[in-house]
N, C-alpha and C positions, 0 to 999 in steps of 0.2 A: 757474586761472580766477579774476577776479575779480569779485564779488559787489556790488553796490552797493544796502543794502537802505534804502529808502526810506520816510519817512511824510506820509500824503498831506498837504496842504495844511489852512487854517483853513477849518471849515466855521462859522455859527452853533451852531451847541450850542456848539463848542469854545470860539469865541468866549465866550458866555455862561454859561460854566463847568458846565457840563450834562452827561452820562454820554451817550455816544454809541454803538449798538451795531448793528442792522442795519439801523434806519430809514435812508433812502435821502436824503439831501439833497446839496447841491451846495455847491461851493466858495461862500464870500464874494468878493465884488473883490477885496478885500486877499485871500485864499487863492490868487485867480487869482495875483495877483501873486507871489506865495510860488512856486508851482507854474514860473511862467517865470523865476525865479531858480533852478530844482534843473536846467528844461533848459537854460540859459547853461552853467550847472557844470558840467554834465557831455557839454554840445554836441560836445568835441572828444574824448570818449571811445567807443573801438569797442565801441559795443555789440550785442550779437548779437541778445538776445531784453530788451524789458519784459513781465514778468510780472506781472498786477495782480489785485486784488479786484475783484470785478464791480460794486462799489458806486461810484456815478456819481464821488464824490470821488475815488477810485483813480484810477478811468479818467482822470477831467483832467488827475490829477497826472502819470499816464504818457503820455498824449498830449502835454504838454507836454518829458515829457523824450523821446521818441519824433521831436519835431522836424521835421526834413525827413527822416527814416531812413521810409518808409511800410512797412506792411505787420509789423512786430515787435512791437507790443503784442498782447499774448496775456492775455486775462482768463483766468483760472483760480479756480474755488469756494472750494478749500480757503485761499486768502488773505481767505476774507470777517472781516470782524471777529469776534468771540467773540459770541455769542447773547447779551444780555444780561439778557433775558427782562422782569419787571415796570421794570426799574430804567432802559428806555431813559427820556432825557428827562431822569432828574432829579439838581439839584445834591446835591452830596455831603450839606450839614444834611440835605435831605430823606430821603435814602435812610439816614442815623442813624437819622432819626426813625421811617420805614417799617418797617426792618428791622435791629432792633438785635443781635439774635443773629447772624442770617447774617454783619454785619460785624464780631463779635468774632469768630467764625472767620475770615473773610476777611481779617483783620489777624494768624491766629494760624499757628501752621507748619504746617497742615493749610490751609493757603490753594486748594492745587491741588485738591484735591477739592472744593469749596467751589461747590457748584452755583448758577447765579446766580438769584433768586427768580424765580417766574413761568414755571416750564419755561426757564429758560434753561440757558447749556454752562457748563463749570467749564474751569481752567485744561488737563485732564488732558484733556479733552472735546478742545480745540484740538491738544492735540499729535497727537494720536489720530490726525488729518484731515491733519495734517504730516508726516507721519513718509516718504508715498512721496516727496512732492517733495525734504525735505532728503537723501533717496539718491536723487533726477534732479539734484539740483546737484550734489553729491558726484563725480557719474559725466560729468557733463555735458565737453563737446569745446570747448564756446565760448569762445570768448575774455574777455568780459563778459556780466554780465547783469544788468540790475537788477530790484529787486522790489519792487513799491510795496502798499501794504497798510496794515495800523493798529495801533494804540495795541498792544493784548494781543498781536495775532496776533506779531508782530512778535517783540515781546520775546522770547515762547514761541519763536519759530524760531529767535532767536536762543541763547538755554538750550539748545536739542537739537543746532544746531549747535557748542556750544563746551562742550557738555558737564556742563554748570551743571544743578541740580537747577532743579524749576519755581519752587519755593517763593522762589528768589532772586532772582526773577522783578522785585523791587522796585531790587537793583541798577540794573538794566539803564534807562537814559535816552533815548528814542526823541522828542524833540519833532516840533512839527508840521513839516513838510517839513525834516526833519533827515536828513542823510544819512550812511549806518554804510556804512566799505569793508569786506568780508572778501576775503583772501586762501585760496583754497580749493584745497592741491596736494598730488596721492600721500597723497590720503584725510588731511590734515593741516589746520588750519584758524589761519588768525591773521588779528591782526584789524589793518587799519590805521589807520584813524579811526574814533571813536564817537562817533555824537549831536553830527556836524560841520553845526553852522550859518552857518558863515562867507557862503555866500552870500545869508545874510538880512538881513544887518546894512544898515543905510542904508533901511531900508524905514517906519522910523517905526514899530516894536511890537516888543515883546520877544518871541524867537523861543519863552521855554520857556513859552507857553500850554500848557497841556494840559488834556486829562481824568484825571476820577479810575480 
């Protein structure tokens, strides 16, 4: 089976360099536009199932690769982004400044335990909530399937899919509507593209915006 995991589109936060986590916003124009560049890419691909985060950006970006295929986008919880707790909202200087301890651990090899301030999830929080679906892909019959979701979630699934400790979690390159193939057969996993942008190019913004 192959896997095509996706990240949603440019929201404003991401836009304006801001720490995004379950507050609920919607694509920017220029993100719509992002989002109908992932469905062109992958328009002539058999996809069986899009599975998304129930957060509205998800949604668009799957509804967008979703196309004329009706009926296959499946929201699902466990892709919601990581909890972020006090720190949604703000640019990286501020959350230095807020919370200097939490981010020398969040910088240090204890990253994945690293709860995020204000009752928010830690890295180990996110896998926790992954662990059934990366054994319904593992198992899955379909032929494709893509999975649209975000910044941490993402990566995290990516770590438990190939095996990667959490902590390397900074390896891993996810940009906005950037799209990662896995190749997923006889319980084996490889990967064919990573943090492929190509169909963003021509759009007038550099595709590696992110979050922190």
């Amino acid at each position: 089976m192959i896997v095509y995991l996706v990240r949603h589109a440019e929201t404003a936060y991401n836009r304006d360099g801001r720490g995004l986590g379950r507050t609920d916003v919607r694509l920017t124009p220029f993100g719509e536009s992002q989002a109908a560049a992932v469905g062109r890419r992958l328009a002539a691909s058999p996809i069986d199932r899009v599975l998304c985060s129930p957060l509205a950006r998800a949604r668009q970006t799957a509804l967008a690769i979703a196309g004329e295929r009706p009926g296959i986008v499946e929201p699902r919880d466990e892709l919601i982004e990581m909890d972020v707790g006090a720190t949604d909202g703000m640019a990286l200087p501020e959350l230095r400044a807020a919370y200097p301890e939490f981010m020398d651990r969040w910088s240090g090899v204890d990253c994945a335990s690293a709860r995020m301030p204000g009752g928010g999830e830690s890295l180990e929080d996110v896998a926790v909530r992954l662990r059934p679906l990366m054994a319904e892909l593992r198992s899955a019959e379909d032929t494709a399937v893509a999975v649209v979701s975000h910044n941490f979630t993402l990566k995290v699934l990516l770590c438990g899919l190939l095996g990667l400790e959490l902590a390397r979690f900074r390896a891993l390159t996810v940009d906005l509507a950037s799209l990662t193939t896995l190749s997923l057969r006889e319980g084996r996993v490889s990967v064919r593209a990573m943090n492929d942008c190509c169909h963003l190019f021509g759009l007038n913004l550099d595709p590696g915006q992110r979050s922190f």
